[in-house]
RODONU-730015 format. One record per residue: residue number from 0; residue in one letter; x, y, z of N, C-alpha, C, O, CB in turn. Coordinates in Angstrom, 3 decimals, always signed. Each point is the difference from the previous one (the first is absolute). Glycine has a CB too. Layout:
REM RODONU-730015
  pos  code        nX        nY        nZ       caX       caY       caZ        cX        cY        cZ        oX        oY        oZ       cbX       cbY       cbZ
  NUM     a         X         Y         Z         X         Y         Z         X         Y         Z         X         Y         Z         X         Y         Z
...
//
This chain:
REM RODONU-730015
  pos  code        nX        nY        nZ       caX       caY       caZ        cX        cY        cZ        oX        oY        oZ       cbX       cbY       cbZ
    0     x  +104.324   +88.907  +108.369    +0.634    +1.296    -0.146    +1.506    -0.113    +0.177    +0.895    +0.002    -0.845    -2.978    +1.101    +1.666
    1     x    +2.118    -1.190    +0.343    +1.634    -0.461    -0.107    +0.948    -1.271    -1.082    +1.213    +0.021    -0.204    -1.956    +0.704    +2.766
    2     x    +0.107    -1.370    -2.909    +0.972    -0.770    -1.503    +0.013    +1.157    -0.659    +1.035    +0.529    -0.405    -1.811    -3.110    -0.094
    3     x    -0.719    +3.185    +0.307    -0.181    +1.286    -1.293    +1.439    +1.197    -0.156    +0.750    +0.252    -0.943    -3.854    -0.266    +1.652
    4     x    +3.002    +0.600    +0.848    +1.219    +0.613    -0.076    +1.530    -1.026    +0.506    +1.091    +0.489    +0.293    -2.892    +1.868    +0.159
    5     x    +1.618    -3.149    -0.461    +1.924    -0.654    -0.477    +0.120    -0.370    -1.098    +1.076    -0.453    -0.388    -0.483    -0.547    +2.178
    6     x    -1.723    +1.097    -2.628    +0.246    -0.099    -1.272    +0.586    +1.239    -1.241    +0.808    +0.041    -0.927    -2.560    -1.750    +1.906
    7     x    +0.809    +2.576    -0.331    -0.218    +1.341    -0.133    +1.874    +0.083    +0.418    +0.636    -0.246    -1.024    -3.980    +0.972    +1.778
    8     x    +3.842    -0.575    -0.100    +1.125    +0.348    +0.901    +1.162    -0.477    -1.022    +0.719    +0.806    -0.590    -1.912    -1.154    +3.224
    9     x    +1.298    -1.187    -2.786    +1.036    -0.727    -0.840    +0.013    +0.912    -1.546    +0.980    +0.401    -0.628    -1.513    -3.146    +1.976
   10     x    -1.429    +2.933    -1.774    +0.240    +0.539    -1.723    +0.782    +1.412    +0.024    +0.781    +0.191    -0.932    -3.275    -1.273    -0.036
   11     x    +2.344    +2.181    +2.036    +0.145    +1.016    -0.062    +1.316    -0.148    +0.344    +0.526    +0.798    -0.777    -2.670    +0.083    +1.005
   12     x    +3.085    -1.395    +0.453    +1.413    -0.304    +0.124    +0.706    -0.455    -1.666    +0.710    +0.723    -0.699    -1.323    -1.617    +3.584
   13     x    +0.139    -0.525    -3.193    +0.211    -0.473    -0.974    +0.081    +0.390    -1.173    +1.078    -0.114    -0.585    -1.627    -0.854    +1.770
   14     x    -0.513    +1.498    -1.796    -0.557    +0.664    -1.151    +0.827    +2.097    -0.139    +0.292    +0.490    -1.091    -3.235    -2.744    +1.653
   15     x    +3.098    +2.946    +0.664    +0.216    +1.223    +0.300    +0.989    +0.301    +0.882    +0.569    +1.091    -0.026    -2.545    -0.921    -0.495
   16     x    +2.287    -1.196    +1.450    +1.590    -0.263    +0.922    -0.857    +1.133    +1.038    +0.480    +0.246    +1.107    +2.511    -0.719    -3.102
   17     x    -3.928    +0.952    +1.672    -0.589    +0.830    +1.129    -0.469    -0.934    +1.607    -0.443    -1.138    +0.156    -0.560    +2.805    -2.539
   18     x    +1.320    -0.662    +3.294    +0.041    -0.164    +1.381    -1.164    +0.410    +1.027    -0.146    +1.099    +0.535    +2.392    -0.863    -1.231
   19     x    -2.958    -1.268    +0.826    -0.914    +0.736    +0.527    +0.525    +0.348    +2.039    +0.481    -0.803    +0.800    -2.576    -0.562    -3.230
   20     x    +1.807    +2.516    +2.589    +0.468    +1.004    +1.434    -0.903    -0.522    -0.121    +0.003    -1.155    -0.426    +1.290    +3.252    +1.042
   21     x    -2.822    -1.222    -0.175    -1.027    -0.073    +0.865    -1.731    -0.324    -0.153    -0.552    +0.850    -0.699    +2.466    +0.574    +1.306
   22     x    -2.589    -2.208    -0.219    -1.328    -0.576    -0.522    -0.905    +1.290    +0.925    +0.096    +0.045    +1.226    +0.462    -3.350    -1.644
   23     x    -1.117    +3.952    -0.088    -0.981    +0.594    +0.892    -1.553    -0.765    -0.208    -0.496    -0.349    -1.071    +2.006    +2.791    +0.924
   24     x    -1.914    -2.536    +1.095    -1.529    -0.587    +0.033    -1.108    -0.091    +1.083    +0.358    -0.310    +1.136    +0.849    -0.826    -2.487
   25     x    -2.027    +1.287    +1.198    -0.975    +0.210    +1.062    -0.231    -1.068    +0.988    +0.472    -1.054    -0.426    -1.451    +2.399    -1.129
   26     x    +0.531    -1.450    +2.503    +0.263    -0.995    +1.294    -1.126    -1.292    -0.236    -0.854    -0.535    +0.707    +1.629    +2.772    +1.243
   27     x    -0.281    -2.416    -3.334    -1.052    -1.445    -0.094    +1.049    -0.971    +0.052    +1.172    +0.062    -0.373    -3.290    +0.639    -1.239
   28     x    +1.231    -1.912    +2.331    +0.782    -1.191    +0.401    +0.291    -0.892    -0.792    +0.547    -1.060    +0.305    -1.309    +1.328    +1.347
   29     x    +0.382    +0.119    -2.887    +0.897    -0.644    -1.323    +1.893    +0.471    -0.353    +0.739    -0.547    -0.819    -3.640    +0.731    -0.345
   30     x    +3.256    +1.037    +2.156    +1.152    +0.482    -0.039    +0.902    -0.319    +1.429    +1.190    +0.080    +0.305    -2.318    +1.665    -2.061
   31     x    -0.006    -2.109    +2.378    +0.370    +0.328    +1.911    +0.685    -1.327    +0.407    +0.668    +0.015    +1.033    -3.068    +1.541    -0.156
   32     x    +2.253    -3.238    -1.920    +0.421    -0.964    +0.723    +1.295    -0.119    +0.459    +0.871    +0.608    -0.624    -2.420    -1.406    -0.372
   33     x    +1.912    +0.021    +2.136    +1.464    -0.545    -0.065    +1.030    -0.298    -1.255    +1.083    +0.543    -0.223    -2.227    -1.426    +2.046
   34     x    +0.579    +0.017    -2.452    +0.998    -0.115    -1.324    +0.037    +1.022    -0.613    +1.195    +0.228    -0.187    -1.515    -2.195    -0.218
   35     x    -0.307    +2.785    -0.058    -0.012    +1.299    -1.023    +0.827    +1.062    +0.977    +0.840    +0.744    -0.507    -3.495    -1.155    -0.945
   36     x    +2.388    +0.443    +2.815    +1.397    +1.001    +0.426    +1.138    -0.277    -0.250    +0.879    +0.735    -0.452    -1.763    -0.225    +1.970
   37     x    +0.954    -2.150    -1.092    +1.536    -0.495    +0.057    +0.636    +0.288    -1.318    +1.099    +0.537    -0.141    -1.578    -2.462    +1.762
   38     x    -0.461    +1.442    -2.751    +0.682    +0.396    -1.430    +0.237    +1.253    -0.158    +0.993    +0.176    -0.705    -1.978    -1.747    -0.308
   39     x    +0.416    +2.668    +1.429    +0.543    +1.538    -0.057    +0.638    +0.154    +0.481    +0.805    +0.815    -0.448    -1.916    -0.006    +0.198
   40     x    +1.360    -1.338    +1.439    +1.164    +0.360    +0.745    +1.244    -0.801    -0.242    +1.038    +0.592    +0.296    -2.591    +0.143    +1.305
   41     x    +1.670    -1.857    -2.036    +1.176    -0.787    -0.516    +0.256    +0.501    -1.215    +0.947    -0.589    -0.521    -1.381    -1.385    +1.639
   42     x    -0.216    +3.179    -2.060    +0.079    -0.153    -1.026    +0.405    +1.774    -0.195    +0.422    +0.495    -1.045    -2.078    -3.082    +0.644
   43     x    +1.364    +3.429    +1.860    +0.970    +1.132    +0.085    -1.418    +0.928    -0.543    +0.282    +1.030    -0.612    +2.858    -2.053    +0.038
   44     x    -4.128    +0.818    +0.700    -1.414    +0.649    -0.756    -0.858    +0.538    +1.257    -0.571    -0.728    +0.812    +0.377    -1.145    -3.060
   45     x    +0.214    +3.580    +2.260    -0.537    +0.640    +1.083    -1.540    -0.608    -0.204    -0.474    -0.343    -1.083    +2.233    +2.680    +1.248
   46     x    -2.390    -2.387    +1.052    -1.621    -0.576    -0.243    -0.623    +1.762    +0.477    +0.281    +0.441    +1.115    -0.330    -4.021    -0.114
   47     x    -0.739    +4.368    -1.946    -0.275    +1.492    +0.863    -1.623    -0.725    -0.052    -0.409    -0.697    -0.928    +2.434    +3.484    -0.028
   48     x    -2.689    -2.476    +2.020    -1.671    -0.255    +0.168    -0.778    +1.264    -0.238    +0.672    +0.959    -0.378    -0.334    -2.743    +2.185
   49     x    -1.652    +1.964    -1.651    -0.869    +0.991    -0.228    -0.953    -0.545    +1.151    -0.351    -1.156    +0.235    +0.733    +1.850    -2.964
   50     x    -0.790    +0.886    +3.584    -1.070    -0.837    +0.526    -1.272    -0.082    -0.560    -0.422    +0.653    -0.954    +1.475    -0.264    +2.686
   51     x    -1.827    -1.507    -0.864    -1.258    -0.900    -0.498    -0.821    +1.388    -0.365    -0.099    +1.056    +0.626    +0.056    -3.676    +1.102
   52     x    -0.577    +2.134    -3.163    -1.344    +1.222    -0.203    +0.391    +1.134    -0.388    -0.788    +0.945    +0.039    -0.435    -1.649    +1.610
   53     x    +2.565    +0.871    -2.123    +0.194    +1.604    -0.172    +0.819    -0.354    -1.197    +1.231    -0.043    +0.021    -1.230    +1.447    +2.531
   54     x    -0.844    -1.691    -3.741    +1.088    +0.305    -1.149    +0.453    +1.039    -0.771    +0.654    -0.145    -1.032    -1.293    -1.469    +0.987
   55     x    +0.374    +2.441    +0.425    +0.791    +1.293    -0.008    +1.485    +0.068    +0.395    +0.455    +1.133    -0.153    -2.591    -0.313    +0.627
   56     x    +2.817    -1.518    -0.114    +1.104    -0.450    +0.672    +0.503    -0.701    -1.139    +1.216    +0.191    -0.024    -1.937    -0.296    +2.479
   57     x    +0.247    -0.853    -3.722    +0.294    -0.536    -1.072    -0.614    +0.939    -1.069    -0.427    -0.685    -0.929    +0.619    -1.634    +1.998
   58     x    -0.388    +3.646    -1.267    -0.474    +0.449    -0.906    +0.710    +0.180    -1.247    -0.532    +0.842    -0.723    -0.600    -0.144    +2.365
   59     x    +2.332    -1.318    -2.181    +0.378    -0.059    -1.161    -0.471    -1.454    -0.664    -0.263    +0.086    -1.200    +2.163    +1.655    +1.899
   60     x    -2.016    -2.777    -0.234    -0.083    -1.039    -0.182    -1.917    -0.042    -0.161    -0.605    -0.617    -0.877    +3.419    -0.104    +2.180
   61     x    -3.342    +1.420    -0.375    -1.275    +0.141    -0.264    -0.876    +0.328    -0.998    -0.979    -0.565    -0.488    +1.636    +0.746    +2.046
   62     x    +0.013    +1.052    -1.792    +0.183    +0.682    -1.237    +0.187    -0.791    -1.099    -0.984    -0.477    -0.564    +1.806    +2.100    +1.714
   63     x    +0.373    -1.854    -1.575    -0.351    -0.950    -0.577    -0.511    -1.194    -0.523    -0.049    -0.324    -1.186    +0.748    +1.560    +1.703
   64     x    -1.129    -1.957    +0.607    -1.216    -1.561    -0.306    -1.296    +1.389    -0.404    -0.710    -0.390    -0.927    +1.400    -2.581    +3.541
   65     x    -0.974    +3.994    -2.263    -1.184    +0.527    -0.251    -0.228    +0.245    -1.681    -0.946    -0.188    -0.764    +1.105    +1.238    +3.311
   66     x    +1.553    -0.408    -2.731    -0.180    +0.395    -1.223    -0.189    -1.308    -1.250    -0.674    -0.130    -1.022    +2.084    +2.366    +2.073
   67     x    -0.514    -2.978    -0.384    -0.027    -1.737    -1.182    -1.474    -0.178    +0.244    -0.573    -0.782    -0.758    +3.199    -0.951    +1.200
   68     x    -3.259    +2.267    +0.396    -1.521    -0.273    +0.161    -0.566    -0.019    -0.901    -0.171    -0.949    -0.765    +0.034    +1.676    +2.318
   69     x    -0.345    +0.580    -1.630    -0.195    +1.017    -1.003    +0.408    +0.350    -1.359    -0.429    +1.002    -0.571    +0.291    -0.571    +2.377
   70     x    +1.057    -1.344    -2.383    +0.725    -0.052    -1.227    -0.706    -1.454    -0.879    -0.337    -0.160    -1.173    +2.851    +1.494    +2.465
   71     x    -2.529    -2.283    -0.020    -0.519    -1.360    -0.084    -1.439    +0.434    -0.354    -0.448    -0.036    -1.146    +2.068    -1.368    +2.915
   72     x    -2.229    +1.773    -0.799    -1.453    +0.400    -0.142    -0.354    +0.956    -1.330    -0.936    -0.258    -0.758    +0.887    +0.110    +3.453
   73     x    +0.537    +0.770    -2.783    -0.299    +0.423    -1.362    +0.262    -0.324    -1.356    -0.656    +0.473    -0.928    +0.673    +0.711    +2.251
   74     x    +1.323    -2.313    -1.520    +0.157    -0.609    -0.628    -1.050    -1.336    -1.011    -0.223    -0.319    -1.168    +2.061    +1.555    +2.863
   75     x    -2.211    -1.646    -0.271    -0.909    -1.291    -0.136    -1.466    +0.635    -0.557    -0.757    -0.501    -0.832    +2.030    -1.033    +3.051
   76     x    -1.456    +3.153    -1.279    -1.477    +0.695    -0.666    -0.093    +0.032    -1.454    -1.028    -0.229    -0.639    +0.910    +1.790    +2.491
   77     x    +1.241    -1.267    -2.325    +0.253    +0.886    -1.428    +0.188    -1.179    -0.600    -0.107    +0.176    -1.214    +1.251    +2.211    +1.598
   78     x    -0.922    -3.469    -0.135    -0.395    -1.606    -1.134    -0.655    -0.664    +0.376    +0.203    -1.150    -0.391    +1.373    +0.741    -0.372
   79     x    -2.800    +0.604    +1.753    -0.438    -0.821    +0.011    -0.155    -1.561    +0.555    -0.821    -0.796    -0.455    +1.065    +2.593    -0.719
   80     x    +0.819    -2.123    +2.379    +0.309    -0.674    +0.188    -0.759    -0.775    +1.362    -0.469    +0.616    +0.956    +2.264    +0.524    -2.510
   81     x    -1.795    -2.166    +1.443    -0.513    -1.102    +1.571    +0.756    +0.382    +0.863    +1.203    +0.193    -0.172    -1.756    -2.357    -0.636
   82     x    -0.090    +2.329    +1.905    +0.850    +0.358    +1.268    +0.492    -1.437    -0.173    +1.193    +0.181    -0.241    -2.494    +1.787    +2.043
   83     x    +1.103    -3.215    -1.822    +0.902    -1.040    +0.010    +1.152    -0.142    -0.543    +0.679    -1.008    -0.198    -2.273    +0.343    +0.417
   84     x    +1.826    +2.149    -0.529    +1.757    -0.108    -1.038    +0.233    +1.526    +0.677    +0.270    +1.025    -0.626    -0.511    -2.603    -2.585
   85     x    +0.077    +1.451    +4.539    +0.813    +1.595    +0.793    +1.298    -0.585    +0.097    +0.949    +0.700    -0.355    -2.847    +0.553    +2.140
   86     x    +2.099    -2.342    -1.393    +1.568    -0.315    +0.566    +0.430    +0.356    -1.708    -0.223    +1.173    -0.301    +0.256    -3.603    +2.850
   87     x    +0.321    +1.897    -3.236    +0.234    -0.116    -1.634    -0.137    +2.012    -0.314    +0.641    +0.497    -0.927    -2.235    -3.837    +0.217
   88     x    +1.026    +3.896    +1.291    -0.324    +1.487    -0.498    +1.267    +0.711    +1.294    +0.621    +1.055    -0.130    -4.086    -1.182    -0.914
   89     x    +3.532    -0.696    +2.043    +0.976    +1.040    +0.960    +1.180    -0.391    -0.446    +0.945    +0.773    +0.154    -2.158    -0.493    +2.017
   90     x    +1.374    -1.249    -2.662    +1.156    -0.336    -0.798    +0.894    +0.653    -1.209    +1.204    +0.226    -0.123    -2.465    -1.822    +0.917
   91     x    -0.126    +1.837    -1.805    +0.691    +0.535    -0.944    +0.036    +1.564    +0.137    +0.414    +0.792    -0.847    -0.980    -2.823    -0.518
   92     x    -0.044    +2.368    +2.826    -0.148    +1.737    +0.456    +1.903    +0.219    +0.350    +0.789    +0.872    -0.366    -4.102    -0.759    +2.031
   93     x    +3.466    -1.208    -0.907    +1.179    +0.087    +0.770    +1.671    -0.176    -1.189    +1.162    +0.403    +0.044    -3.085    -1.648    +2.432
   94     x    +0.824    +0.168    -3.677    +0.945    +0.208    -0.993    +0.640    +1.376    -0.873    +1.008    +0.276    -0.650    -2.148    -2.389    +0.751
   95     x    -0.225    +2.812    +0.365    -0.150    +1.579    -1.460    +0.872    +0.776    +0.953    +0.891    +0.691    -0.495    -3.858    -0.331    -0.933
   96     x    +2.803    -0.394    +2.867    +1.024    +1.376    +0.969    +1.164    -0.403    -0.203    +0.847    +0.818    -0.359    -2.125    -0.193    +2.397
   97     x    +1.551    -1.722    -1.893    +1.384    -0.305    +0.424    +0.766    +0.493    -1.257    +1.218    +0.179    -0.016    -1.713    -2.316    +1.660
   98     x    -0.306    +2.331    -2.656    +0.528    +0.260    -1.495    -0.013    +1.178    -0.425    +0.691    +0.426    -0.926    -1.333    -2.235    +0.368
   99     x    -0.306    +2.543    +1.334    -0.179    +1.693    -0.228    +1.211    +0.430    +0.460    +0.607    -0.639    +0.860    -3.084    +1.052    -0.459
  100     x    +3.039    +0.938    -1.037    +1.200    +0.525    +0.842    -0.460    +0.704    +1.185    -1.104    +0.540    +0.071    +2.478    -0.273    -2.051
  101     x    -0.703    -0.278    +2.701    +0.137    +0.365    +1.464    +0.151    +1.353    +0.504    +1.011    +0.203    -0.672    -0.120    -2.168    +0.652
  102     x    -1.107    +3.463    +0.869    +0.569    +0.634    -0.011    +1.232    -0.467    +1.343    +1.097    +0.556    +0.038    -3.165    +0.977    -1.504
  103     x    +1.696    -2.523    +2.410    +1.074    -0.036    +0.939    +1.628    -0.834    -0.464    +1.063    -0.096    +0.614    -3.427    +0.179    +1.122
  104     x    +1.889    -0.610    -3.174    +0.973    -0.640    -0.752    +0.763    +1.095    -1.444    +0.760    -0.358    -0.900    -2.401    -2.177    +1.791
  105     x    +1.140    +3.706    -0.645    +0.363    +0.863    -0.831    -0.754    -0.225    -1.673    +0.679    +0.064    -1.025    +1.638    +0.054    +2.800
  106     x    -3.419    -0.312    -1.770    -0.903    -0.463    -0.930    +1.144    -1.038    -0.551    +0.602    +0.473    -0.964    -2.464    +1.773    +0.431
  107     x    +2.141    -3.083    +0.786    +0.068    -1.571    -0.476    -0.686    -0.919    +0.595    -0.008    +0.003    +1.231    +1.903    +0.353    -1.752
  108     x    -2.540    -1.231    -0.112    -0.518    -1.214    +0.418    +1.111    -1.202    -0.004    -0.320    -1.137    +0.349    -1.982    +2.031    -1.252
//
């Protein structure tokens, strides 16, 4: 997880010059180690937590893995597809939003 997001960190700088302020995430110990603070914190990146069991506290983010759910899942119904090609179906789910216009982007995609 942590390579995942310094990778994540460099493209979104690199690619967008964007800055990431603050990681919010729930109190799993894939976020909690020593090195992954030090890099937020050397790197000027608020760490906000949620407590354990209450994701309601992440309900935008929830929300949405529910809805890519549900887009995925119905996708794969309506062709027919092997659950052995879900990763390959959340993929091209995540490809079609990112492409739909937006209303928080002023309907642009």
């Amino acid at each position: 997880m942590f390579d995942c997001f310094k990778n994540f960190h460099l493209l979104a700088f690199n690619q967008f010059l964007a800055h990431i302020k603050i990681l919010r995430s729930d109190n799993d110990t894939k976020y909690m180690f020593k090195d992954m603070i030090k890099y937020l914190c050397s790197n000027g990146i608020f760490h906000q937590t949620s407590r354990v069991g209450t994701p309601q506290q992440n309900m935008i983010s929830e929300r949405k893995s529910y809805d890519l759910f549900e887009k995925t899942r119905a996708i794969m119904l309506q062709m027919n597809v092997l659950k052995c090609f879900w990763s390959y179906g959340a993929l091209t789910t995540i490809y079609l939003v990112n492409r739909l216009p937006n209303r928080v982007l002023d309907f642009s995609s």
